[in-house]
C-alpha positions as CSV (number, residue, x, y, z in Angstrom):
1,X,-2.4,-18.9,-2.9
2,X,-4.0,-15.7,-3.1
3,X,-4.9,-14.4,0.6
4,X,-7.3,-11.4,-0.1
5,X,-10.1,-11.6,-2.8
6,X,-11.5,-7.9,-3.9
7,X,-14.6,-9.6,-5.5
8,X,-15.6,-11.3,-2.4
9,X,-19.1,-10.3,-1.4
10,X,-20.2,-12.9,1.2
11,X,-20.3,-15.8,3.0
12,X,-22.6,-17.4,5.4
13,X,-19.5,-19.3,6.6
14,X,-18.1,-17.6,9.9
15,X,-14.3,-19.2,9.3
16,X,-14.7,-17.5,5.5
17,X,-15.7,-14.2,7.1
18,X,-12.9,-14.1,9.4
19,X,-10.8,-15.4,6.9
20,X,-12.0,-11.7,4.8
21,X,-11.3,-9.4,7.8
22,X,-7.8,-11.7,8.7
23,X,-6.0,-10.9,5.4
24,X,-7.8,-7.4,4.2
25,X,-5.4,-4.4,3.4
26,X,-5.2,-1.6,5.6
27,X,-7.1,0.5,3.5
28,X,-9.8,-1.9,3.4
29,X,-9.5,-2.5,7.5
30,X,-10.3,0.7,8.0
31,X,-13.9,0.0,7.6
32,X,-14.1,-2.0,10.2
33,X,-13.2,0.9,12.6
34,X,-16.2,2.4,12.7
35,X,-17.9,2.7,16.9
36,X,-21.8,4.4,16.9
37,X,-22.2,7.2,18.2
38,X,-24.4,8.2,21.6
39,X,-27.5,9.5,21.1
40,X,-26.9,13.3,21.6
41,X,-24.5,12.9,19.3
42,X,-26.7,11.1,16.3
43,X,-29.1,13.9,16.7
44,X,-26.4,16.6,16.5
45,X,-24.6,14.7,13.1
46,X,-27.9,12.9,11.7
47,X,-25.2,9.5,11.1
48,X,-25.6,6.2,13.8
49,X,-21.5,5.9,13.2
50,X,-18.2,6.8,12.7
51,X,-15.0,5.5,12.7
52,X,-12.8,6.0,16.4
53,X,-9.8,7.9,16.4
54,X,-7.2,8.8,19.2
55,X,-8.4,10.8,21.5
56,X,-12.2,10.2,21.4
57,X,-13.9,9.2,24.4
58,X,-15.7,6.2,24.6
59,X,-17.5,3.9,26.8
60,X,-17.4,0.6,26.4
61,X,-21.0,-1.5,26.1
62,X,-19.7,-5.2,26.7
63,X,-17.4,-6.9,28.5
64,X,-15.8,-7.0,31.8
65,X,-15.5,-3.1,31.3
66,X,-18.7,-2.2,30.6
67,X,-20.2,1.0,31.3
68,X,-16.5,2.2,31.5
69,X,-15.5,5.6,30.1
70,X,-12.2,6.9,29.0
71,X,-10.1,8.4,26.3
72,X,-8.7,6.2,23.6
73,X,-5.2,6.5,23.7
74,X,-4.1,4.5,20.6
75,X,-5.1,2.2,18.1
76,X,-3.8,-1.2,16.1
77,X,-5.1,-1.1,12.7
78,X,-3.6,-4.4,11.8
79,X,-5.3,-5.8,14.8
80,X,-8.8,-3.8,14.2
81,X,-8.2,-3.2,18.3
82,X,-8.3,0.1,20.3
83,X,-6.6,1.1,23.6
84,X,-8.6,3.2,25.6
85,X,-7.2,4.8,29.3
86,X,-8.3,3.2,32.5
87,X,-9.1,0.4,30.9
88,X,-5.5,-1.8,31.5
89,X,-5.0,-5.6,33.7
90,X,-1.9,-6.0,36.4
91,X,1.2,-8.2,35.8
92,X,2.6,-10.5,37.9
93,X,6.0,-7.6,38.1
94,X,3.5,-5.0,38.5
95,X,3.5,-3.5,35.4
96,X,-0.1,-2.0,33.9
97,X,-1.0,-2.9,30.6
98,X,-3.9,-1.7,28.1
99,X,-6.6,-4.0,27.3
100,X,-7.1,-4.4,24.1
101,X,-11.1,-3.9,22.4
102,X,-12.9,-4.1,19.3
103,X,-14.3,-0.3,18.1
104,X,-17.8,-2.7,17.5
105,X,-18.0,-3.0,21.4
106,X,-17.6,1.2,22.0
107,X,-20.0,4.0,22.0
108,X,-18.7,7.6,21.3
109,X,-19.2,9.6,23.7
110,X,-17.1,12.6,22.5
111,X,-15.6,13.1,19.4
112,X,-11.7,14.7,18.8
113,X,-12.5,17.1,16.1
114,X,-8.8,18.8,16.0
115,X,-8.1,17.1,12.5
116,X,-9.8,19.6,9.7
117,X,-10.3,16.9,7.2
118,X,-12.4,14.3,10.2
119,X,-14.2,17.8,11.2
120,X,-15.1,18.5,7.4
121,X,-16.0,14.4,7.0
122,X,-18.7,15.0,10.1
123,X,-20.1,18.1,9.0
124,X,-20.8,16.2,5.9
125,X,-23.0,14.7,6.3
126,X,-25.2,16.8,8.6
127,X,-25.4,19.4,6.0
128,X,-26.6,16.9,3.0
129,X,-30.3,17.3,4.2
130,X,-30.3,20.5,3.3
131,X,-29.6,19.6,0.2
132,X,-32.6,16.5,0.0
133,X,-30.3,13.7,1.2
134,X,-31.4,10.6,3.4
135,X,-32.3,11.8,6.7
């Protein structure tokens, strides 16, 4: 039984669509990793997302965390979850452990542009209207 179809385009069926995500290649699952970005920062980069990466700071817009802000501290592509600091639930020894979130559910707040080729990817796209891209 093949598990991942490349010529899949849609489905109103929520099982099928979770079905897609489920059993897509890494490569593929990094799509879903994208987060939008705060205001500020729309204005600054002229995009409405990009995709989360360690160190970014993020607050979190639903769930029992929201309006929380902190660092992500790691990420589980196979999951499509991230792991962001301060945000973590007690166990019955005592022991903290990170919650883990959807990038969907997070704003950037602050990017981690230390990586050349992610700095490079940003500037990108701020610098096509000069050239008569979509604004």
């Amino acid at each position: 039984m093949k598990l991942f179809s490349r010529s899949w385009k849609r489905s109103e069926k929520p099982s099928k669509q979770r079905k897609y995500i489920e059993n897509a290649p890494l490569h593929i699952k990094r799509i879903f990793f994208n987060a939008t970005l705060s205001k500020e920062l729309r204005k600054k980069y002229k995009r409405r997302s990009f995709p989360v990466k360690k160190g970014d700071t993020v607050k979190v817009l639903v769930g029992d965390f929201k309006n929380k802000i902190g660092k992500i501290n790691g990420t589980d592509r196979k999951r499509i979850k991230i792991y962001i600091d301060g945000i973590e639930k007690g166990r019955k020894d005592g022991t903290k452990v990170f919650i883990a979130i959807k990038p969907n559910n997070v704003m950037i707040q602050e990017l981690n542009l230390d990586d050349k080729l992610r700095r490079r990817a940003i500037e990108r796209n701020s610098s096509s209207d000069k050239k008569g891209g979509v604004k």
